[in-house]
N, C-alpha and C positions, 0 to 999 in steps of 0.2 A: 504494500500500500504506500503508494506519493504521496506528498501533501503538496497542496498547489500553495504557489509563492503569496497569497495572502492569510494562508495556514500560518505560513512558516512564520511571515511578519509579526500574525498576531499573538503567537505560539512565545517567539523572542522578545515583545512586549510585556508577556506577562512573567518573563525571567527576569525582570531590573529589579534594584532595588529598591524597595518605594520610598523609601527617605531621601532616597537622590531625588525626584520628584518631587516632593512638597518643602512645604515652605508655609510658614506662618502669615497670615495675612497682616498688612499695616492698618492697626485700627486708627478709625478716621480721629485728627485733631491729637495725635502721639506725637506727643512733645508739647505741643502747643500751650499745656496748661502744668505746674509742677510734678513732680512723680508726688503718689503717693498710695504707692501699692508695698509689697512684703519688703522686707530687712531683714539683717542678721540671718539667726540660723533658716535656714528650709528644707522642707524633705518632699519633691516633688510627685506628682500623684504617677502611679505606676503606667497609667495612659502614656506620661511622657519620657522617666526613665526606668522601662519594663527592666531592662537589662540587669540594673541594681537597684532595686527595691529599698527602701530602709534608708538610705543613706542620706546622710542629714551634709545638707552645703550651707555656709556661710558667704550671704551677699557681702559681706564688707571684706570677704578676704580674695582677692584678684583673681587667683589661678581657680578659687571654687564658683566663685563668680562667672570667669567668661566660660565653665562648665556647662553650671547653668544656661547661660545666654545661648552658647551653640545650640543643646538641647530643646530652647525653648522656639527660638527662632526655626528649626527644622520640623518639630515635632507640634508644637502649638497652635493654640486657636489666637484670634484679635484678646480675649479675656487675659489667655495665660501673658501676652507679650503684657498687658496693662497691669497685671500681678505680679513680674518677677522683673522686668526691665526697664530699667531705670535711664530715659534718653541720652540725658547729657553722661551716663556710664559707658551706655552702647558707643554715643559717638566717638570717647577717650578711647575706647578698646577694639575698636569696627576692624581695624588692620590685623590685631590680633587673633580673629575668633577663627579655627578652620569649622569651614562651615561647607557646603555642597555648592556648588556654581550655580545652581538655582536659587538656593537660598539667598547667593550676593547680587544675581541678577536682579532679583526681586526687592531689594532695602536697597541698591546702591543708587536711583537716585535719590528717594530720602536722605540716605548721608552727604550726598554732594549736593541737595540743597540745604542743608543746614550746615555743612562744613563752611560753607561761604560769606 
């Protein structure tokens, strides 16, 4: 049995990895107005770090912080980006974060219009 070439296509589409694909949306008017969503310790809901369960991040410490941010910006909704990301954080650490080319495609002009 062949598969015809839009077999194949749709077959090799459903092999990626969907986190390469998504991307948090930018809730409207982010940044616009103060942060004032979570600080200090966090322990993200397992929706977004299935991987490790349990484990408690500290927003005020850098490296657990832009953890966070990767996670939330790949895996998140508009809500989680307004609960855990803090703008003028995101834009101090933006070069920082490995995140999925979709994920940057999608915030980078955000950050280059407020970089300016």
């Amino acid at each position: 049995m062949s598969l015809s070439p839009d077999a194949i296509t749709r077959q090799s589409q459903s092999l990626r990895t969907p986190a390469r694909w998504r991307t948090a949306p930018i809730p409207g008017g982010f940044g616009s107005d103060p942060y004032t969503g979570l600080e200090g310790p966090v322990e993200l809901p397992g929706r977004l770090e299935w991987s490790t369960r349990g484990v408690t991040r500290d927003l005020h410490d850098p490296e657990d912080r832009q953890v966070v941010y990767e996670i939330v910006l790949t895996e998140g909704t508009a809500e989680d980006v307004l609960a855990y990301i803090d703008p003028v954080l995101l834009l101090a650490g933006w070069d920082s974060l490995t995140i999925p080319p979709a994920v940057r495609e999608t915030w980078q002009p955000w950050i280059t219009q407020r970089s300016m």
